[in-house]
KOLTIMAR-360201 format. One record per residue: chain; residue number from 1; y, z, x of N, C-alpha, C in turn. Coordinates in steps of 0.05 Angstrom, whole numbers. Example, Ala and Ser with C-alpha at 12.3 -4.5 7.8 and 13.67 -1.06 7.14 Angstrom:
pt unit A&pos 1&n_yy -114&n_zz 156&n_xx 264&ca_yy -90&ca_zz 156&ca_xx 246&c_yy -66&c_zz 156&c_xx 264
pt unit A&pos 2&n_yy -45&n_zz 142&n_xx 257&ca_yy -21&ca_zz 143&ca_xx 273&c_yy 1&c_zz 157&c_xx 258
END
This chain:
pt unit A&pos 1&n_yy -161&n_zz 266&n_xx -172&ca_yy -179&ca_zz 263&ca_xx -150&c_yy -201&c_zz 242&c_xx -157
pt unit A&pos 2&n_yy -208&n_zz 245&n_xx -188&ca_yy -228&ca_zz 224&ca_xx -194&c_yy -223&c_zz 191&c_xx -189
pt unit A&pos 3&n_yy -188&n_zz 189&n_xx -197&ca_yy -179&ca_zz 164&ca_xx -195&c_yy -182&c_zz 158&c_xx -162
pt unit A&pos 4&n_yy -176&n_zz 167&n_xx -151&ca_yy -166&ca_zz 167&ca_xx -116&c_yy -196&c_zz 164&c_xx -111
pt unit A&pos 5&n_yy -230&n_zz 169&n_xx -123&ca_yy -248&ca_zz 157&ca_xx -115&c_yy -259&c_zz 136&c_xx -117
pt unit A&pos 6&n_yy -250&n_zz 126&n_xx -145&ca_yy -263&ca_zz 113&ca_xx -171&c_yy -242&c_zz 87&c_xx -148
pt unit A&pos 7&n_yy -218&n_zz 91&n_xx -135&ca_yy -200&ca_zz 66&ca_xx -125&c_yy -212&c_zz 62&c_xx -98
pt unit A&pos 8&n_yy -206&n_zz 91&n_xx -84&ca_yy -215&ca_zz 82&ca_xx -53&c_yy -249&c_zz 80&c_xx -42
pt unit A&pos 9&n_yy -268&n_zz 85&n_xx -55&ca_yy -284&ca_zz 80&ca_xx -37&c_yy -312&c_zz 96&c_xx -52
pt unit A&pos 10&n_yy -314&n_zz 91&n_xx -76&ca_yy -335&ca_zz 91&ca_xx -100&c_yy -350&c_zz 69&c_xx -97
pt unit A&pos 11&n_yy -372&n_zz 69&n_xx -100&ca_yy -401&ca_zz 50&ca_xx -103&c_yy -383&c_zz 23&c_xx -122
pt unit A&pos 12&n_yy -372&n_zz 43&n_xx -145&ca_yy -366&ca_zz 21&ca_xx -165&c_yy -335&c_zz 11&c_xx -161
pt unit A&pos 13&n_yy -321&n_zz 14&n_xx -134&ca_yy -295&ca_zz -2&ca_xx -138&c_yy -293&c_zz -22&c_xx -143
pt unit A&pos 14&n_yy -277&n_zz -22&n_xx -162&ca_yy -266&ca_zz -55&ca_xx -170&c_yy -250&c_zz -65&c_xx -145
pt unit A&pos 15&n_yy -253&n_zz -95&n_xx -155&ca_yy -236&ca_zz -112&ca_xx -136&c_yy -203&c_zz -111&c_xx -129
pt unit A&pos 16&n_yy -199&n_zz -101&n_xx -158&ca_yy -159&ca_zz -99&ca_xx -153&c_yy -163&c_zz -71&c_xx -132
pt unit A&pos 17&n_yy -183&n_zz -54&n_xx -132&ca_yy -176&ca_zz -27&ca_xx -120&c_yy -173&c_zz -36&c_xx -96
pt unit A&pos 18&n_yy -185&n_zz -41&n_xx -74&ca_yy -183&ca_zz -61&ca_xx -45&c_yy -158&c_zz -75&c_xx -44
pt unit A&pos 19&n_yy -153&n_zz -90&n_xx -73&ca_yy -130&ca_zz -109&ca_xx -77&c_yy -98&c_zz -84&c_xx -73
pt unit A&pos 20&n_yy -97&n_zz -70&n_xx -83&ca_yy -75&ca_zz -50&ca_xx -91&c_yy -70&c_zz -40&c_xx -56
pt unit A&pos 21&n_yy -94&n_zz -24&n_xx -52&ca_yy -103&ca_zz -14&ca_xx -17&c_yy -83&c_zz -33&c_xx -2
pt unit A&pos 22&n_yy -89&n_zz -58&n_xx 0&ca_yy -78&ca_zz -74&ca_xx 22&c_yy -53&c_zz -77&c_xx 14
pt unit A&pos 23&n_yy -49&n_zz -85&n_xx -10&ca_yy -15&ca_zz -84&ca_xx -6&c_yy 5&c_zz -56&c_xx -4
pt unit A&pos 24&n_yy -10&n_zz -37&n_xx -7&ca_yy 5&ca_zz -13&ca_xx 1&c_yy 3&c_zz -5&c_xx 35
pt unit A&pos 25&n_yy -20&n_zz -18&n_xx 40&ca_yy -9&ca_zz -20&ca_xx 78&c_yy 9&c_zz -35&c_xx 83
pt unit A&pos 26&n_yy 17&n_zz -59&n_xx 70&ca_yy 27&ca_zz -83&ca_xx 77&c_yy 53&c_zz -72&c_xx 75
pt unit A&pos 27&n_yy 55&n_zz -58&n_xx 48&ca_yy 88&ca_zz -46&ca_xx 40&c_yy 94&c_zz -10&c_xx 60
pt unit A&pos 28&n_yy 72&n_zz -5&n_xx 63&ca_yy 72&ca_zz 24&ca_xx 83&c_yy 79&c_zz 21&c_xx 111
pt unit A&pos 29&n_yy 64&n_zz -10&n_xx 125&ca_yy 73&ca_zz -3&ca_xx 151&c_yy 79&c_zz -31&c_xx 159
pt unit A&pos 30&n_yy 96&n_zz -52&n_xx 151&ca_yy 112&ca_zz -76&ca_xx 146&c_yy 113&c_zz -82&c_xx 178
pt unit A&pos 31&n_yy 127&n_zz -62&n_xx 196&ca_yy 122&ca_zz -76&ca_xx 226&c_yy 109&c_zz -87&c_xx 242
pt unit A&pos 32&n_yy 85&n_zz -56&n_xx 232&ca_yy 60&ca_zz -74&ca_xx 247&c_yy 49&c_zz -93&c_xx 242
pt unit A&pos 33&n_yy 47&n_zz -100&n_xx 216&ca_yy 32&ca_zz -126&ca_xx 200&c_yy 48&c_zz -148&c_xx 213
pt unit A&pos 34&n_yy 74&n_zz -141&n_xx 215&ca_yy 92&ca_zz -168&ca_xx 218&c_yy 79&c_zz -174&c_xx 252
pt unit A&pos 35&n_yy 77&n_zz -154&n_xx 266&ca_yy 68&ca_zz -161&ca_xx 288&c_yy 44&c_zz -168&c_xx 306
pt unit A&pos 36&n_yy 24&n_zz -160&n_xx 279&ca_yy 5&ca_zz -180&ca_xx 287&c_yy -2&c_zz -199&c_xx 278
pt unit A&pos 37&n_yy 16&n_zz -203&n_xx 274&ca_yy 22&ca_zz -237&ca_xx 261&c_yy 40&c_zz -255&c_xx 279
pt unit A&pos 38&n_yy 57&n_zz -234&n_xx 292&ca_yy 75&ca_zz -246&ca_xx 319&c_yy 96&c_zz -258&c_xx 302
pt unit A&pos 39&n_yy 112&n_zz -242&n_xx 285&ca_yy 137&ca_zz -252&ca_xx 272&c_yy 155&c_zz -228&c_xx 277
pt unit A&pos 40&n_yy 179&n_zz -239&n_xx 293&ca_yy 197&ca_zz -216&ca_xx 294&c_yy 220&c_zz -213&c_xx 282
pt unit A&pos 41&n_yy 223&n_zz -198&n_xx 253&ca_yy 242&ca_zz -204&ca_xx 227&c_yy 261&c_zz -175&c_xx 232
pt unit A&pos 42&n_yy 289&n_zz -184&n_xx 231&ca_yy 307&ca_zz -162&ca_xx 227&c_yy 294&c_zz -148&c_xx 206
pt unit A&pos 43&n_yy 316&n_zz -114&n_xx 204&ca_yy 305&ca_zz -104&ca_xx 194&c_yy 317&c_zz -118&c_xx 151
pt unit A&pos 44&n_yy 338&n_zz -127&n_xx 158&ca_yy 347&ca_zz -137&ca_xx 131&c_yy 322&c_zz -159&c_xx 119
pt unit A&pos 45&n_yy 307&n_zz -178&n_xx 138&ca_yy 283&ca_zz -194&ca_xx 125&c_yy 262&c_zz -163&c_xx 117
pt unit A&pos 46&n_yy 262&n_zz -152&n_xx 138&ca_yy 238&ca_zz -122&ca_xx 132&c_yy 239&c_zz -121&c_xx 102
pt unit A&pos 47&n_yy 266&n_zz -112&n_xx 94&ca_yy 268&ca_zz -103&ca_xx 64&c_yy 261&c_zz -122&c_xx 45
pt unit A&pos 48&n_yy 278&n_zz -158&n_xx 48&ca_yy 263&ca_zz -169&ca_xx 30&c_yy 235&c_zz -173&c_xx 29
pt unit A&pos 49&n_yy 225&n_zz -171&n_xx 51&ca_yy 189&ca_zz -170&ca_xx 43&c_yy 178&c_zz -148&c_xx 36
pt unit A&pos 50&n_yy 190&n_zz -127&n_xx 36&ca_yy 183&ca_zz -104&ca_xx 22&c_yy 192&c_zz -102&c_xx -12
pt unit A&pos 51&n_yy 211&n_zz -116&n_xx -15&ca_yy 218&ca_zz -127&ca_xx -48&c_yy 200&c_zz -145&c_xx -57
pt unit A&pos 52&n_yy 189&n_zz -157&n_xx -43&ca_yy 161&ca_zz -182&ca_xx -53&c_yy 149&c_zz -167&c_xx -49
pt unit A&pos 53&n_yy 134&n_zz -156&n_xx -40&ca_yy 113&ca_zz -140&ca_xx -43&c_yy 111&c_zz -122&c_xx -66
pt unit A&pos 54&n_yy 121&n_zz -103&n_xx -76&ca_yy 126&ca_zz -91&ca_xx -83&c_yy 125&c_zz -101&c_xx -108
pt unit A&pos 55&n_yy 141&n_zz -131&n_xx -114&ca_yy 143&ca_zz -145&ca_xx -139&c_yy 113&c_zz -163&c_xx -144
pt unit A&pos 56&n_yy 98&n_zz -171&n_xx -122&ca_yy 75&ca_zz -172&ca_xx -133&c_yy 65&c_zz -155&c_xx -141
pt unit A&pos 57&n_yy 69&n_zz -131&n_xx -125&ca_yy 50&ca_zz -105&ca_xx -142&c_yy 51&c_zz -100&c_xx -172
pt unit A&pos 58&n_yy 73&n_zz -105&n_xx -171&ca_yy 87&ca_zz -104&ca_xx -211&c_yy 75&c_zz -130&c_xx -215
pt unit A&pos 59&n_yy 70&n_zz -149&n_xx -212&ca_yy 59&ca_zz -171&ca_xx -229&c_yy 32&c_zz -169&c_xx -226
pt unit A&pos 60&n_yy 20&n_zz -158&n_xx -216&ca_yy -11&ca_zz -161&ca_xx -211&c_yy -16&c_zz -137&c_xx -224
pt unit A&pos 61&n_yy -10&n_zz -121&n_xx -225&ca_yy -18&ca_zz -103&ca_xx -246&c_yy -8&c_zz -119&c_xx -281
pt unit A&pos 62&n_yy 9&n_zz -108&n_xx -286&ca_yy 17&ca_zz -124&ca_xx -310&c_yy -5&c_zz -150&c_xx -322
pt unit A&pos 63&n_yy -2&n_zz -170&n_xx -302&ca_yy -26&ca_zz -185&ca_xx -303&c_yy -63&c_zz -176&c_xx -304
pt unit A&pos 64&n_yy -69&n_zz -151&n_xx -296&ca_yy -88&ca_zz -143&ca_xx -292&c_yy -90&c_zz -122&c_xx -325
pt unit A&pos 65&n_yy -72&n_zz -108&n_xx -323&ca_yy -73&ca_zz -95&ca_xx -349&c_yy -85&c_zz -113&c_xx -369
pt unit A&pos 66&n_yy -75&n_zz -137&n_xx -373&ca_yy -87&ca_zz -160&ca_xx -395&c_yy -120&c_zz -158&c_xx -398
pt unit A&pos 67&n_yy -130&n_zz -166&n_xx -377&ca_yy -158&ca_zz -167&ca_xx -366&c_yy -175&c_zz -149&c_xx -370
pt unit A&pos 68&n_yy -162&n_zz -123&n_xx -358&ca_yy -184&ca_zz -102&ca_xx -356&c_yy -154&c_zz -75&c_xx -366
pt unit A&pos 69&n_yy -174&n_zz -73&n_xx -393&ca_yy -155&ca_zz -51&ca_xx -408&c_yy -154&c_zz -15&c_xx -397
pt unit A&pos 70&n_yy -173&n_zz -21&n_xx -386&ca_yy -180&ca_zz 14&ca_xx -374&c_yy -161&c_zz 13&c_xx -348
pt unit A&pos 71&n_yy -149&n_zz -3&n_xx -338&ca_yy -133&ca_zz 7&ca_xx -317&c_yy -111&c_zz 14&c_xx -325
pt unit A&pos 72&n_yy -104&n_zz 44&n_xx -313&ca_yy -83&ca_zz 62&ca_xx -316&c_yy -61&c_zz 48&c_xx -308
pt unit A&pos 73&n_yy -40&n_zz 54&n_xx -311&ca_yy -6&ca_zz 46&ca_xx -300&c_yy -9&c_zz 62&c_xx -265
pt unit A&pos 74&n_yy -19&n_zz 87&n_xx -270&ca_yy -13&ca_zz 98&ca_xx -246&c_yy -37&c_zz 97&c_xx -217
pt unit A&pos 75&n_yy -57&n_zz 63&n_xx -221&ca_yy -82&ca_zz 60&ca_xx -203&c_yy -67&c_zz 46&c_xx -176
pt unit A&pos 76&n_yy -44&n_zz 33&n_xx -178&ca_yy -33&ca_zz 33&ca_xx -156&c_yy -12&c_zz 40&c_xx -139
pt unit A&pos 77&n_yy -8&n_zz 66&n_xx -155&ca_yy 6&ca_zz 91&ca_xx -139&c_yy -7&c_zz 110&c_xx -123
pt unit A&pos 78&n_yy -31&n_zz 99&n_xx -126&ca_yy -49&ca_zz 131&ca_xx -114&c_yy -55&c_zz 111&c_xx -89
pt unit A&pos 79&n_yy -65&n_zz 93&n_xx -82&ca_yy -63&ca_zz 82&ca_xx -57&c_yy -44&c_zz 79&c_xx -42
pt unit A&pos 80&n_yy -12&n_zz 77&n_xx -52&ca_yy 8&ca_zz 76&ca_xx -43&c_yy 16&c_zz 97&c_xx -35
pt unit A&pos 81&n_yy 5&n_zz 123&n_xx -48&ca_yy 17&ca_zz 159&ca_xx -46&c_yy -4&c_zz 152&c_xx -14
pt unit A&pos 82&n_yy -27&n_zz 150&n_xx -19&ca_yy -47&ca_zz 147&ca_xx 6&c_yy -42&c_zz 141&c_xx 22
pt unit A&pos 83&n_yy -34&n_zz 120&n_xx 30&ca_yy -24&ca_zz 111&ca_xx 59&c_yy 6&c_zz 122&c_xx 63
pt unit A&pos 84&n_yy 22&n_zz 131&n_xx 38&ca_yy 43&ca_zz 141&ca_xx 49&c_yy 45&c_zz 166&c_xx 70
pt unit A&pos 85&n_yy 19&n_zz 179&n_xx 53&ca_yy 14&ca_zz 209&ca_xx 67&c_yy 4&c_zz 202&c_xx 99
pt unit A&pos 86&n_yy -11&n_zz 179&n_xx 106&ca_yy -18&ca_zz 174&ca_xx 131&c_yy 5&c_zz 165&c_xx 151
pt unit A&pos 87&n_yy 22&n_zz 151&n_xx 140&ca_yy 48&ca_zz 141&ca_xx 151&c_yy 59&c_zz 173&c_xx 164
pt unit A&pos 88&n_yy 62&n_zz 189&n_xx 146&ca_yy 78&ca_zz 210&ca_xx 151&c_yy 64&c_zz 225&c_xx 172
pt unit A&pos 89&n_yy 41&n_zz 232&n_xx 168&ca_yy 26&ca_zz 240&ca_xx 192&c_yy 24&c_zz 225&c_xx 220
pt unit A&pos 90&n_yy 36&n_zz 195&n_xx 222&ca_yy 27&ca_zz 189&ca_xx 243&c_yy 58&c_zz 186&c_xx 254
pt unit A&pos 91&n_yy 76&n_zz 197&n_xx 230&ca_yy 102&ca_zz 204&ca_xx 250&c_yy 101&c_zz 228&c_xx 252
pt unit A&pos 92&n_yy 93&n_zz 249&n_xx 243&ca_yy 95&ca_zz 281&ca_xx 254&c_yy 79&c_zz 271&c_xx 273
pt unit A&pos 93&n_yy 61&n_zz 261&n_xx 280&ca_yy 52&ca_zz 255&ca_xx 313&c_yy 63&c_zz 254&c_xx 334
pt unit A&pos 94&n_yy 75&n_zz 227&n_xx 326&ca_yy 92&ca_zz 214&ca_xx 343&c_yy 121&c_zz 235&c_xx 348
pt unit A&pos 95&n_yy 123&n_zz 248&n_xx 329&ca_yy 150&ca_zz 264&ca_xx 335&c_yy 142&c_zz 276&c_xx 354
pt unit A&pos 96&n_yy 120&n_zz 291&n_xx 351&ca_yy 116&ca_zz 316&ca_xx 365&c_yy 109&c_zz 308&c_xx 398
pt unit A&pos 97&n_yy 101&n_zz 287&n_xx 399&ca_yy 100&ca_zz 276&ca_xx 424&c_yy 117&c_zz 263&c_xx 447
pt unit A&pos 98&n_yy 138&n_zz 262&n_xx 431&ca_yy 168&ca_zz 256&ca_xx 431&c_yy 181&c_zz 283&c_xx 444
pt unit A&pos 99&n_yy 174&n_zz 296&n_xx 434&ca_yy 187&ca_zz 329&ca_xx 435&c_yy 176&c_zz 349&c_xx 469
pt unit A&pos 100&n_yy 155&n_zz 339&n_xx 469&ca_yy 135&ca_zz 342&ca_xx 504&c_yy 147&c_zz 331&c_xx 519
END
């Protein structure tokens, strides 16, 4: 819980924490981003930009580890668990509204 403050929204967040945040929306909800951007990509492009993403995430950490030795392996999994859990909730929504 400390990590999940110290990332999302502590006095003292670092800059990769914001940094990690956005690309786990970017990799969490890929359609919408693509569409407000007004790009309409099969879902086979969907996946390769979800493989870049994903592969920056691995290099920007890795690269970041160098820099700043106190960052854990697991600081941008907890933003990614984060928005995953919101994803999911905003399809039990949508299910359920579906279901009416």
């Amino acid at each position: 819980m400390m990590a999940l403050s110290s990332i999302l929204g502590s006095p003292r967040t670092p800059w990769y924490g914001w940094m990690f945040l956005g690309l786990a929306v970017v990799i969490m909800f890929p359609d919408e981003a693509l569409e407000n951007v007004r790009l309409g990509l099969t879902w086979r492009n969907l996946i390769w930009l979800e493989v870049i993403f994903i592969g920056i995430s691995l290099v920007a950490m890795i690269v970041l580890k160098r820099y700043y030795p106190n960052l854990r392996w697991f600081y941008p999994l907890i933003p990614l668990g984060f928005v995953a859990v919101i994803r999911g909730i905003i399809w039990l929504i949508n299910r359920s509204y579906d279901d009416l």
